[in-house]
Rosetta silent file (secondary structure, phi, psi, omega in degrees, C-alpha in Angstrom):
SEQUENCE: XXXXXXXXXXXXXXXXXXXXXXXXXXXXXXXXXXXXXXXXXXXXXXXXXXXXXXXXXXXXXXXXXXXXXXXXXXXXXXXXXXXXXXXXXXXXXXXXXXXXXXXXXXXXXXXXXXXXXXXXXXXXXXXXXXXXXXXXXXXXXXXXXXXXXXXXXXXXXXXXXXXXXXXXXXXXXXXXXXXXXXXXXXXXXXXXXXXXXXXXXXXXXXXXXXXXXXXXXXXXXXXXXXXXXXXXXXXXXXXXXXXXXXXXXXXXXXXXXXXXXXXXXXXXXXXXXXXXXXXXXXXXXXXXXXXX
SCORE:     score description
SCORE:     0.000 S_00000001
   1 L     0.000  -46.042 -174.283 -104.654  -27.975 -149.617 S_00000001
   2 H   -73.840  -11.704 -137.581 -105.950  -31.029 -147.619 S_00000001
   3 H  -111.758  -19.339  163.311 -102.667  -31.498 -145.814 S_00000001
   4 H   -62.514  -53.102  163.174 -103.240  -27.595 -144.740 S_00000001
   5 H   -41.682  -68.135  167.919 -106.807  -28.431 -143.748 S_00000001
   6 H   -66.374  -13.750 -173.611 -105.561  -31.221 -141.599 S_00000001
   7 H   -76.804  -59.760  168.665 -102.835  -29.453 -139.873 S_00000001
   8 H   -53.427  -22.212  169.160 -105.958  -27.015 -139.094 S_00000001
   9 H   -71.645  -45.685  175.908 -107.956  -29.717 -137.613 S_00000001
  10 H   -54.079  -27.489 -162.025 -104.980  -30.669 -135.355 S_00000001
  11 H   -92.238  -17.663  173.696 -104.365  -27.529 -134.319 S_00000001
  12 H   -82.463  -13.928  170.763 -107.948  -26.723 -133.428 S_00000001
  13 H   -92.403  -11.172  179.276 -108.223  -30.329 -131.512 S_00000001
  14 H   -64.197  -68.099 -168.619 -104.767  -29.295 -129.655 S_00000001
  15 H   -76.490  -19.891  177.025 -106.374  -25.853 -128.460 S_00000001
  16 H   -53.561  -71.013 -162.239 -110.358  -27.733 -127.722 S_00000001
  17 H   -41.452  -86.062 -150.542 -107.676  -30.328 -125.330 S_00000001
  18 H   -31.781  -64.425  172.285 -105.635  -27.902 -123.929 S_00000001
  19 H   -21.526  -63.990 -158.404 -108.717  -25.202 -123.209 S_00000001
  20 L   -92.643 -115.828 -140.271 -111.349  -27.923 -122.294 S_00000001
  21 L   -57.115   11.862  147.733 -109.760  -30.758 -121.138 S_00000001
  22 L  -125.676   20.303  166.736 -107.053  -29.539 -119.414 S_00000001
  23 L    63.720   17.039  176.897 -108.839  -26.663 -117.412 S_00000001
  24 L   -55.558  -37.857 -157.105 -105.955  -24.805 -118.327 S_00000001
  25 L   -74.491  138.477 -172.905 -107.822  -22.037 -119.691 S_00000001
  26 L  -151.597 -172.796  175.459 -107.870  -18.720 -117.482 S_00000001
  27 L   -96.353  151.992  169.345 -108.079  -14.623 -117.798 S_00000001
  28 L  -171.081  173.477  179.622 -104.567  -12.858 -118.028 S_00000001
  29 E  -114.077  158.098 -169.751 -102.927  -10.027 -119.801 S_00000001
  30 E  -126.011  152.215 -175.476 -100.753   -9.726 -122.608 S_00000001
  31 E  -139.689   96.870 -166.142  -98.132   -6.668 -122.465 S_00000001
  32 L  -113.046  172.794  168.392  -95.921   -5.271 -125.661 S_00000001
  33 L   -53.758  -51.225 -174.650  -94.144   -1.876 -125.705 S_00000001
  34 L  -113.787   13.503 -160.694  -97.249   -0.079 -126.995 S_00000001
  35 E  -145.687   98.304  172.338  -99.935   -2.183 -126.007 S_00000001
  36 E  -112.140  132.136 -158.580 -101.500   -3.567 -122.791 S_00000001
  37 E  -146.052   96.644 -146.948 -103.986   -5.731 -123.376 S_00000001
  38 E  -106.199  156.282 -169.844 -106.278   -8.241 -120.615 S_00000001
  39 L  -123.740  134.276 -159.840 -108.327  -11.228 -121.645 S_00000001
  40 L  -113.906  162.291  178.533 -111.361  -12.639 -120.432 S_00000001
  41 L   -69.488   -3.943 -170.279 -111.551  -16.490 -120.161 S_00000001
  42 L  -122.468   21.464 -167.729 -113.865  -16.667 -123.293 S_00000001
  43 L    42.612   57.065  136.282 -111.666  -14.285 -125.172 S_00000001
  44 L   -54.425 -163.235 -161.493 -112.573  -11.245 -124.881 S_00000001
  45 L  -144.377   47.809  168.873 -110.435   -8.112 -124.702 S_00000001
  46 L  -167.777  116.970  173.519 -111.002   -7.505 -120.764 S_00000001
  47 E   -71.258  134.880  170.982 -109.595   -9.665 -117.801 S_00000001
  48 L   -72.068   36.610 -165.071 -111.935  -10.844 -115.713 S_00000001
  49 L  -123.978   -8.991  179.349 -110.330   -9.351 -112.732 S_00000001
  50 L    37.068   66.179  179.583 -111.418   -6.151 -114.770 S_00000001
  51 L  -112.903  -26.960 -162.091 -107.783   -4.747 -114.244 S_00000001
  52 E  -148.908  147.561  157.843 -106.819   -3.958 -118.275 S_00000001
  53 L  -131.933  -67.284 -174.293 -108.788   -3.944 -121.481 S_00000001
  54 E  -133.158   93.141  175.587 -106.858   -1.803 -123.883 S_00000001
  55 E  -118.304  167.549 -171.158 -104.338    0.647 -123.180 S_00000001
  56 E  -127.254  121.940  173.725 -102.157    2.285 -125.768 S_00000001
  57 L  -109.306   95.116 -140.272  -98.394    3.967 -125.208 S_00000001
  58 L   -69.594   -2.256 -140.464  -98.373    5.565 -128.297 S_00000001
  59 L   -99.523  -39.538  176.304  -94.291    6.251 -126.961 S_00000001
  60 L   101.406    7.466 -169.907  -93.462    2.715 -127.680 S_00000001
  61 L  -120.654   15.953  151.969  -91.570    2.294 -124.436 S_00000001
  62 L    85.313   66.347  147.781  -94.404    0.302 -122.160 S_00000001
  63 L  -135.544  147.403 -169.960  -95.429    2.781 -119.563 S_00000001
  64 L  -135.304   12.383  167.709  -99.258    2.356 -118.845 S_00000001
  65 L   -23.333  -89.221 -174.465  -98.801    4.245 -115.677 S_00000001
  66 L  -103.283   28.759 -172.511 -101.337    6.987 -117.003 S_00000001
  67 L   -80.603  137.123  164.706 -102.432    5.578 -120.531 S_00000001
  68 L   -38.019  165.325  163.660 -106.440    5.782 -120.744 S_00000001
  69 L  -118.602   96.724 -161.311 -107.790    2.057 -121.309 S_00000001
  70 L   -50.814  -26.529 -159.545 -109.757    2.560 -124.499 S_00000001
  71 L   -94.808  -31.167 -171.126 -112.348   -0.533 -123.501 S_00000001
  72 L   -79.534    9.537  154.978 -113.055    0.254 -119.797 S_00000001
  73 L   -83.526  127.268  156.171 -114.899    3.623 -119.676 S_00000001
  74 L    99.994 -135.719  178.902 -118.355    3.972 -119.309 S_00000001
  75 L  -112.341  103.931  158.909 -120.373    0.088 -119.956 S_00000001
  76 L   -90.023  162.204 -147.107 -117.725   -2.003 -121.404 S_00000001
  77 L  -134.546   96.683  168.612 -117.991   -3.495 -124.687 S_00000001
  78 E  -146.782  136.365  179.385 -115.525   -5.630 -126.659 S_00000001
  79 E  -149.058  175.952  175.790 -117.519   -8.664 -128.336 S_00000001
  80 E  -156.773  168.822 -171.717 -117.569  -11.496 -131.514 S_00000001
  81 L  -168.986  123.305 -179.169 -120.540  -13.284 -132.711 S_00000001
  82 L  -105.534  147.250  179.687 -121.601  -16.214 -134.722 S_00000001
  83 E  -136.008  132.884 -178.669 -124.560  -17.024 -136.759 S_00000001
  84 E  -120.669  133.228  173.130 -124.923  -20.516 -138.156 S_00000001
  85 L    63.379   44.345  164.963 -127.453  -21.194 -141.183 S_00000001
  86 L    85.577   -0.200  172.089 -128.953  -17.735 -140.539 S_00000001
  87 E  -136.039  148.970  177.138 -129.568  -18.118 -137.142 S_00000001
  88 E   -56.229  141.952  159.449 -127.869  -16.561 -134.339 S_00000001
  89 L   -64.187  -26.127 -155.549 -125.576  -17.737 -131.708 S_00000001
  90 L    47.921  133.971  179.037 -125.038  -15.148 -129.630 S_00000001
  91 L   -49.974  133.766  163.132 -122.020  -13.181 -128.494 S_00000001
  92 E  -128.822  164.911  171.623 -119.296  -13.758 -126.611 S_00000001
  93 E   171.017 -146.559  174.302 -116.064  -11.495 -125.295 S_00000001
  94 L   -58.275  -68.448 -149.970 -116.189  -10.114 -121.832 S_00000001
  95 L   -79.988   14.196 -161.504 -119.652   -8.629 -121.211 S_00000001
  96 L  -106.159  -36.005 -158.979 -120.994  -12.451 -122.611 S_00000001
  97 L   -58.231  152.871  -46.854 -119.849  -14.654 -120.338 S_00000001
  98 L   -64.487  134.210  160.254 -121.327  -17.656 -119.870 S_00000001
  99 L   -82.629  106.800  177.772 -122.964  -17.850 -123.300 S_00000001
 100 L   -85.923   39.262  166.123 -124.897  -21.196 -122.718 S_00000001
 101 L  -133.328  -66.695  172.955 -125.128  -21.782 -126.755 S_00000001
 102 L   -96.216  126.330  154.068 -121.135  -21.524 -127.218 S_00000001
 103 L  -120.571  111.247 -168.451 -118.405  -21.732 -124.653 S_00000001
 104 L   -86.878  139.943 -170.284 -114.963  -20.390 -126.165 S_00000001
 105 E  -140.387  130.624  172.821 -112.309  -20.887 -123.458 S_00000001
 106 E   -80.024  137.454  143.183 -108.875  -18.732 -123.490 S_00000001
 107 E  -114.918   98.643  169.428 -105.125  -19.723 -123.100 S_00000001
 108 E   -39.417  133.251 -164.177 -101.895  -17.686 -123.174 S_00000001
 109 E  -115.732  -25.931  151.137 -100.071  -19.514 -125.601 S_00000001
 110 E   146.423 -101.638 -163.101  -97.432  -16.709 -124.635 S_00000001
 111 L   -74.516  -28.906  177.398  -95.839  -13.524 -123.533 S_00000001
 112 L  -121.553   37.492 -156.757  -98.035  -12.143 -126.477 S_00000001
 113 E  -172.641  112.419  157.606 -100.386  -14.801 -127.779 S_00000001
 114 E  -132.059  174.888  178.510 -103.158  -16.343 -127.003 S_00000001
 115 E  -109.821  116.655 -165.729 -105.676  -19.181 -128.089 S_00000001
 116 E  -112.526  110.881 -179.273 -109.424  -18.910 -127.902 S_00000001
 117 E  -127.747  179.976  178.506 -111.405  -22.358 -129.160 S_00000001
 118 E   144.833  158.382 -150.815 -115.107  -24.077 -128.758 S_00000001
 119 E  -116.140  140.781 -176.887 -117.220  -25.697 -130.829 S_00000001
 120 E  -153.428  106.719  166.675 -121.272  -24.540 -131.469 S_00000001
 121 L    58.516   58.860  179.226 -123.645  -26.897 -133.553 S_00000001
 122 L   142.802  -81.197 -150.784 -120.952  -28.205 -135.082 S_00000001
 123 E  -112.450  105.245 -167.439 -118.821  -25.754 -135.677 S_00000001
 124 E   -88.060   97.507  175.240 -115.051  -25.745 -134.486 S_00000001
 125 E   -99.464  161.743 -153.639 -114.319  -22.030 -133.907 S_00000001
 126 E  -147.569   90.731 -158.049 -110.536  -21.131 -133.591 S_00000001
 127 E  -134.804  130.036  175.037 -109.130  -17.611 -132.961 S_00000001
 128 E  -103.022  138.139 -172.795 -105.333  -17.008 -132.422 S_00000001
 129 E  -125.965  145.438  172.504 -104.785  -13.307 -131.057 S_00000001
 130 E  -139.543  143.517  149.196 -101.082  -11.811 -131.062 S_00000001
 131 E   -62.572  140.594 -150.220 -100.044   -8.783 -129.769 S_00000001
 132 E  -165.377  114.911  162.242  -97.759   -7.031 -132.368 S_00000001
 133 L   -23.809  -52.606 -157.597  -95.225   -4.079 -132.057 S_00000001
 134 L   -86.581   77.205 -162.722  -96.546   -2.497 -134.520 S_00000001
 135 L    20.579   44.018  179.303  -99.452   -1.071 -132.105 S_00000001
 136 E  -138.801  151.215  171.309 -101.851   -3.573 -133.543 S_00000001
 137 E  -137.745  139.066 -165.978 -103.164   -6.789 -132.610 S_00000001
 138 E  -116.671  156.995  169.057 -104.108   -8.717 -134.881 S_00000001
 139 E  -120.687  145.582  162.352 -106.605  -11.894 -135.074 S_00000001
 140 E   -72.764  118.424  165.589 -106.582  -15.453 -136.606 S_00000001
 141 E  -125.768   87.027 -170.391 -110.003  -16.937 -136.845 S_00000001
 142 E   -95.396  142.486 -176.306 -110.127  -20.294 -138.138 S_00000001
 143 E  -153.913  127.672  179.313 -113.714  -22.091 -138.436 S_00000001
 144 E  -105.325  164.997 -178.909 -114.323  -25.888 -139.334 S_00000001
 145 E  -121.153   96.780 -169.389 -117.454  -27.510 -139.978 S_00000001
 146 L   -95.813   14.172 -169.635 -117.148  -30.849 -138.288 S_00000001
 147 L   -80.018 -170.426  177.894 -120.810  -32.227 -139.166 S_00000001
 148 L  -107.968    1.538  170.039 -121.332  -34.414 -142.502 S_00000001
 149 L  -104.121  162.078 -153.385 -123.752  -31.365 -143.737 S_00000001
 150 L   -96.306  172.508  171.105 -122.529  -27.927 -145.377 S_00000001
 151 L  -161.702  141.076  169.326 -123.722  -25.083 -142.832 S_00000001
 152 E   -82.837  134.953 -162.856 -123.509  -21.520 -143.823 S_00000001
 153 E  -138.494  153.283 -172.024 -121.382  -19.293 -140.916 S_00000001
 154 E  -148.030  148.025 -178.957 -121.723  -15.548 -140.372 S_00000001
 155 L  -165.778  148.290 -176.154 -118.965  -13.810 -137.652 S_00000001
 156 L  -157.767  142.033  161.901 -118.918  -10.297 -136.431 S_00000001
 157 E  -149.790  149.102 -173.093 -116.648   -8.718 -133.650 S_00000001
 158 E  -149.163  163.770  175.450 -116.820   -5.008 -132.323 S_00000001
 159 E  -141.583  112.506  161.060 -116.131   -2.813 -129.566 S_00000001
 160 L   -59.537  106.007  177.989 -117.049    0.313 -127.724 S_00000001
 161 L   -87.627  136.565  174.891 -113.977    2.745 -127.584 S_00000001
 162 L  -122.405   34.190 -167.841 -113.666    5.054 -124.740 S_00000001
 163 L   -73.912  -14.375  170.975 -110.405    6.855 -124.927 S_00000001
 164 L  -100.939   18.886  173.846 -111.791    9.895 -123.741 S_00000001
 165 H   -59.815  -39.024  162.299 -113.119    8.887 -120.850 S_00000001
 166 H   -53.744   -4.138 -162.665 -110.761   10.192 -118.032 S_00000001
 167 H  -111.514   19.311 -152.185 -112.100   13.628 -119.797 S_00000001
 168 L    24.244   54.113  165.385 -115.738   12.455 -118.918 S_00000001
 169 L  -108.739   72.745 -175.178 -116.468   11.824 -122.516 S_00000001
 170 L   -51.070    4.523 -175.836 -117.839    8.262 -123.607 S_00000001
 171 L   -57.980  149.871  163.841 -118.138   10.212 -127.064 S_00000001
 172 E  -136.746  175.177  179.507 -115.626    9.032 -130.385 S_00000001
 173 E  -111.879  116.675 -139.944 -115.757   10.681 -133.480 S_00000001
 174 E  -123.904  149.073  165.310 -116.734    7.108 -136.294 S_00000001
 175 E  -174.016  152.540  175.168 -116.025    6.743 -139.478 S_00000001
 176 E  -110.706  145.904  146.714 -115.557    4.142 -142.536 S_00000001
 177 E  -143.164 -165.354 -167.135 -113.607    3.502 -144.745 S_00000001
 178 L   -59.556  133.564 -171.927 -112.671    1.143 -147.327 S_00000001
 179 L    19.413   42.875  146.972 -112.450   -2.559 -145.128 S_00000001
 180 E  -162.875  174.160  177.232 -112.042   -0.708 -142.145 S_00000001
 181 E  -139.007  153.634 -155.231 -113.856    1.285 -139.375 S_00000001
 182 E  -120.127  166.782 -177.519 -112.300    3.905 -137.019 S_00000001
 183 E  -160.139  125.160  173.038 -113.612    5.382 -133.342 S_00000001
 184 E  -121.968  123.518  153.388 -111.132    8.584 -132.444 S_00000001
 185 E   -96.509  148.593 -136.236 -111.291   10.299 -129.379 S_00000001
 186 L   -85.484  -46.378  167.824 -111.121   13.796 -130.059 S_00000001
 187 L   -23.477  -84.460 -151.833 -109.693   14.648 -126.355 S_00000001
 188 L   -89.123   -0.053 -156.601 -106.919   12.064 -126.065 S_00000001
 189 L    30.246   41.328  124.096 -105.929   11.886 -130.318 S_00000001
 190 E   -76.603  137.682 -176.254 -106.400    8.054 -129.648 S_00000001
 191 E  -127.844  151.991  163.444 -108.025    6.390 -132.276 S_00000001
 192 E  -139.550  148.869 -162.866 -108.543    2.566 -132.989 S_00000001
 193 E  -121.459  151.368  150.584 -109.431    1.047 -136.484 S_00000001
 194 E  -102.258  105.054  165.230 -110.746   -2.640 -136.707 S_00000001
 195 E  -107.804  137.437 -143.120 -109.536   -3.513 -140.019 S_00000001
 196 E  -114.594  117.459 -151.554 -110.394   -6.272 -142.305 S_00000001
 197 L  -103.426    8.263 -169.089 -106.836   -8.132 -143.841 S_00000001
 198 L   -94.966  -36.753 -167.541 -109.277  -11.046 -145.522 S_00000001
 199 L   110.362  119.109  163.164 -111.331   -9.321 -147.711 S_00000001
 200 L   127.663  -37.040 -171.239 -115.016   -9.188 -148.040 S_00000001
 201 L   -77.280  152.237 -169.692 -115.617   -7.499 -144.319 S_00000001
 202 L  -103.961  113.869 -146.146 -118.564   -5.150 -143.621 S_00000001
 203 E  -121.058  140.326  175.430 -117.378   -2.473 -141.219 S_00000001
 204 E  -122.353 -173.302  178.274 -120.526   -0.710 -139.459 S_00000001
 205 E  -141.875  117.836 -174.043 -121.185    1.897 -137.059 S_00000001
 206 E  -108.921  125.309 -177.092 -123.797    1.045 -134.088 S_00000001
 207 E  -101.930  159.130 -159.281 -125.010    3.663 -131.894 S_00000001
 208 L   -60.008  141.669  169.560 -125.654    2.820 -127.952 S_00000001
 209 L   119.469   -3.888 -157.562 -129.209    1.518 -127.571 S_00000001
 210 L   -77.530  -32.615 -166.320 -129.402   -0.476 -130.794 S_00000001
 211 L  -143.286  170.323  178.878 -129.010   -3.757 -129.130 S_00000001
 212 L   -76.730   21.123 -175.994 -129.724   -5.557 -125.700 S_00000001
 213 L  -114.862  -16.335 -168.615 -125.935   -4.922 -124.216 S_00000001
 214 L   123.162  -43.045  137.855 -126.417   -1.470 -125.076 S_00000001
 215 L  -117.283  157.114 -155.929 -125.263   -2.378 -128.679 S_00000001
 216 L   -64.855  115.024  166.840 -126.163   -4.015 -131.584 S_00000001
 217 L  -109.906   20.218  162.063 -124.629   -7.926 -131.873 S_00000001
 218 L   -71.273  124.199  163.052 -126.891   -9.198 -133.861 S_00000001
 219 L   -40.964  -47.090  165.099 -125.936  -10.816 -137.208 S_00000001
 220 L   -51.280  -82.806 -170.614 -128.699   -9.025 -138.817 S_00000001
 221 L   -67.338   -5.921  173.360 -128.235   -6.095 -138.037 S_00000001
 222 L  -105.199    9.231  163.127 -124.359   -5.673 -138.364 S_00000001
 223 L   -71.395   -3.836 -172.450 -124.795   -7.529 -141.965 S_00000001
 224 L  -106.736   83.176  171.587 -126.183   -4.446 -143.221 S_00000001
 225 L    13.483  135.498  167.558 -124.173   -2.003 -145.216 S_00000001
 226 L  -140.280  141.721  165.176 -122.969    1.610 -144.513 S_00000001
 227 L   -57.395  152.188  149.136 -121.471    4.209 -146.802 S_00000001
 228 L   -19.434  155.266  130.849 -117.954    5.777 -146.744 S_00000001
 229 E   135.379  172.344  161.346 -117.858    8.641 -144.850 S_00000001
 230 E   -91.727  133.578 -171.736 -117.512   10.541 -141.191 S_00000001
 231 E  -100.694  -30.022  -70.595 -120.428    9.451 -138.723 S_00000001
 232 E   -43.548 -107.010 -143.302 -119.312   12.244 -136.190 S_00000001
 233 E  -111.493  148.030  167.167 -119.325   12.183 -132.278 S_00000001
 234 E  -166.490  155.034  158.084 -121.554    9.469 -130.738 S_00000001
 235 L   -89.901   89.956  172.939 -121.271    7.242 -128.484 S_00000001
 236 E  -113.605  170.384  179.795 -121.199    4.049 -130.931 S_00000001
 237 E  -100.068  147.049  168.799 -119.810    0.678 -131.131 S_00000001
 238 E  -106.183  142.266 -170.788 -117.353   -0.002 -134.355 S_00000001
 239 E  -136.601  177.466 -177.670 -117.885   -3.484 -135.619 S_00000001
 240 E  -144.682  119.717  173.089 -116.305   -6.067 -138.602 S_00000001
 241 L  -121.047   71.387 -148.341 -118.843   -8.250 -140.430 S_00000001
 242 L   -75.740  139.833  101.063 -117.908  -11.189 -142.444 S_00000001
 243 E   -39.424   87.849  154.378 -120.468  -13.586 -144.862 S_00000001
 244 E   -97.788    2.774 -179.174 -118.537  -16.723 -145.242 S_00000001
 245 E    71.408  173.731 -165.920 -120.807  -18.415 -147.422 S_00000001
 246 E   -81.096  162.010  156.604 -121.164  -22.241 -146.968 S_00000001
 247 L  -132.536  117.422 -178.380 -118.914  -24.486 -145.782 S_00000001
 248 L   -45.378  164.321  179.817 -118.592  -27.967 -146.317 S_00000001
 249 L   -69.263  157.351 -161.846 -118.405  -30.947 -144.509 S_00000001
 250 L    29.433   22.103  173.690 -115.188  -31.479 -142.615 S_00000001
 251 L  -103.427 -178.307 -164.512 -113.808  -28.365 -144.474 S_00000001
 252 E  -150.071  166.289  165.695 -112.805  -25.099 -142.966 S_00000001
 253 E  -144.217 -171.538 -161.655 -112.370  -21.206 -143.769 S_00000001
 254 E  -173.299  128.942  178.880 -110.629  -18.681 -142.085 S_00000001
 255 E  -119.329  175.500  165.747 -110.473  -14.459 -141.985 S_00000001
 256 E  -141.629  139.990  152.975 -107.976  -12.035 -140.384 S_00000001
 257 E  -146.088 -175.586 -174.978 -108.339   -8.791 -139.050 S_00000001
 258 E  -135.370  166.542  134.572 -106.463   -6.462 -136.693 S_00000001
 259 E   -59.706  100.362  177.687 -106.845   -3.736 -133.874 S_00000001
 260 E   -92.882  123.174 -174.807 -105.264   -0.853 -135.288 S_00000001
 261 E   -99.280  129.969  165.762 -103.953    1.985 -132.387 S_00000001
 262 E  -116.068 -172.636  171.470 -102.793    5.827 -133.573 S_00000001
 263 E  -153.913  118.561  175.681 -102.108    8.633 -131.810 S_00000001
 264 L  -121.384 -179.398  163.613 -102.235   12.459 -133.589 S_00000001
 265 L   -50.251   78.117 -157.202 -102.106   15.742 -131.315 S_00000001
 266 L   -73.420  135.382  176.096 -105.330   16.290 -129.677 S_00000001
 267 L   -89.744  153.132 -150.969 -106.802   20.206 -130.034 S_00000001
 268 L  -113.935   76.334  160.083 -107.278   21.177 -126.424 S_00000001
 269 L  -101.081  150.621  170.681 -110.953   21.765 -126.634 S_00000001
 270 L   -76.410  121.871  171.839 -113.481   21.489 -123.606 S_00000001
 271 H    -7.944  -55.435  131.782 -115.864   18.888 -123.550 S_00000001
 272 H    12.557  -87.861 -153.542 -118.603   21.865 -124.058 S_00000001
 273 H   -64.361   -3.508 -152.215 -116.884   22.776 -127.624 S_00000001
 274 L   -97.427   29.099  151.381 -116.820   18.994 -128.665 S_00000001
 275 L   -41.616  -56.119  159.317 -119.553   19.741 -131.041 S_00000001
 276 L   -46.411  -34.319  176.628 -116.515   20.641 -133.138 S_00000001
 277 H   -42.648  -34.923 -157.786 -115.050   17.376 -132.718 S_00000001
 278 H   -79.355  -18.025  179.904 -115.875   15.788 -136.157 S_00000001
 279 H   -72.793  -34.360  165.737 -113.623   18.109 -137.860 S_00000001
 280 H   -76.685    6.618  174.660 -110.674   16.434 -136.195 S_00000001
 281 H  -110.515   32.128  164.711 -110.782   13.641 -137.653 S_00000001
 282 L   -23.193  -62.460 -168.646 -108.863   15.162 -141.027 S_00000001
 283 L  -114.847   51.598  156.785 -106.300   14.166 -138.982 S_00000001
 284 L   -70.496  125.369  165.522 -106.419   10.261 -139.101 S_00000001
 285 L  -101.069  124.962 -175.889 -104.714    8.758 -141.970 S_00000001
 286 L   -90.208  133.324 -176.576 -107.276    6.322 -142.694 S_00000001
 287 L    70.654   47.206 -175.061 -105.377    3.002 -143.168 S_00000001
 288 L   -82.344 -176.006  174.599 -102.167    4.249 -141.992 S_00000001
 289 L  -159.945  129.509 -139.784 -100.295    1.112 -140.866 S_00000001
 290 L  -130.716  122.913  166.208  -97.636    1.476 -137.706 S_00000001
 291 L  -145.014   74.059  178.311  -94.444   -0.095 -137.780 S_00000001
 292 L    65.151    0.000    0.000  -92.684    1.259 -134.493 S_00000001
């Protein structure tokens, strides 16, 4: 156990150098067969050249020619957020940048991988993101406590899905389920799940106005429980909300979760009808898991 604990402190003073101290750190895109996916310098899930956020080729054979880009209709949204000893931090991703309480700096690590790190009160945060065939990308999030005092940590990251946007619908159809939460558009049959592989995570559903980005990022308020269930069509944000409890001095903890992408056979209703929408999303297998 310690000799795991130090190999995480090395590897989180490796990505601090490389990030910080060798200006290295920049926006770029990562590209798989079913997944294109751009990066903001503070690691977010939009390059700051605002060319890609998310698009999904549900075909597996990497044409993004005409795939929708789930994050970039409408106000984009894709965020994370720390709270340390009950008080907030504030968010970073794309729409964050600079957050003058943390600054998280990105690297492509490579063709699919990247490295996000920066340190706040403290607190060595550490998030490795991979791209993954199996239309998911998943995140690493390692977080050390480098003070000689314990400090209680709170993390939350969410997004506003747009897949129906080309149909000029910022609308999804939301829903929970057990550790995970889903946003489908009804239009396009793309759906994305944030799902939580750690254990423990609170998956909410935030509707636009709720917070001062448009949605809620608050610690508070995505700390708060929701039932099971179908939300239907709104334009909401889906979020993942972890409690890590304290953590000691020079010790560390760590969660995973991923970006899940489906695709089912969208009924060819008009934007009118999409009243009707909530009913489609029977057909989401909630917690399916895609392996090509």
């Amino acid at each position: 156990m310690k000799h795991k604990l130090m190999f995480k402190l090395l590897m989180v003073t490796v990505a601090l150098f490389v990030t910080c101290g060798l200006g290295r750190a920049a926006t770029f895109d990562m590209t798989g067969p079913y997944l294109n996916v751009g990066m903001s310098n503070t690691g977010g899930l939009i390059d700051d050249n605002f060319n890609v956020g998310l698009q999904f080729d549900p075909t597996g054979t990497g044409n993004f020619t005409n795939a929708p880009d789930i994050l970039k209709g409408g106000t984009p949204f894709e965020f994370y957020a720390v709270a340390i000893n009950g008080v907030d931090e504030g968010a970073n991703g794309f729409m964050f940048q600079p957050n003058t309480n943390y600054v998280m700096t990105s690297t492509k690590a490579g063709p699919l991988f990247a490295s996000t790190a920066g340190v706040v009160g403290g607190l060595a945060i550490s998030t490795q993101t991979a791209v993954v065939s199996a239309k998911a990308i998943l995140f690493d999030v390692n977080f050390i406590n480098f003070t000689s005092a314990p400090m209680t940590v709170q993390y939350a990251r969410g997004l506003d899905a747009t897949p129906d946007s080309g149909f000029g619908s910022l609308k999804t159809v939301n829903s929970i389920g057990a550790g995970m939460v889903t946003a489908l558009g009804p239009l396009t049959g793309i759906a994305i799940s944030i799902v939580d592989l750690s254990g423990g995570g609170v998956p909410t559903i935030q509707a636009a106005g709720s917070g001062p980005f448009g949605w809620a990022t608050s610690l508070a308020a995505l700390s708060i429980p929701q039932a099971a269930g179908n939300y239907g069509l709104s334009d909401s944000s889906i979020n993942m909300y972890w409690n890590l409890g304290t953590i000691a001095p020079y010790q560390g903890k760590e969660i995973s979760f991923e970006y899940e992408l489906a695709a089912v056979t969208p009924v060819p209703v008009p934007p009118s009808l999409m009243l009707f929408a909530p009913g489609l999303f029977g057909l989401v297998g909630l917690r399916k898991r895609f392996f090509g």
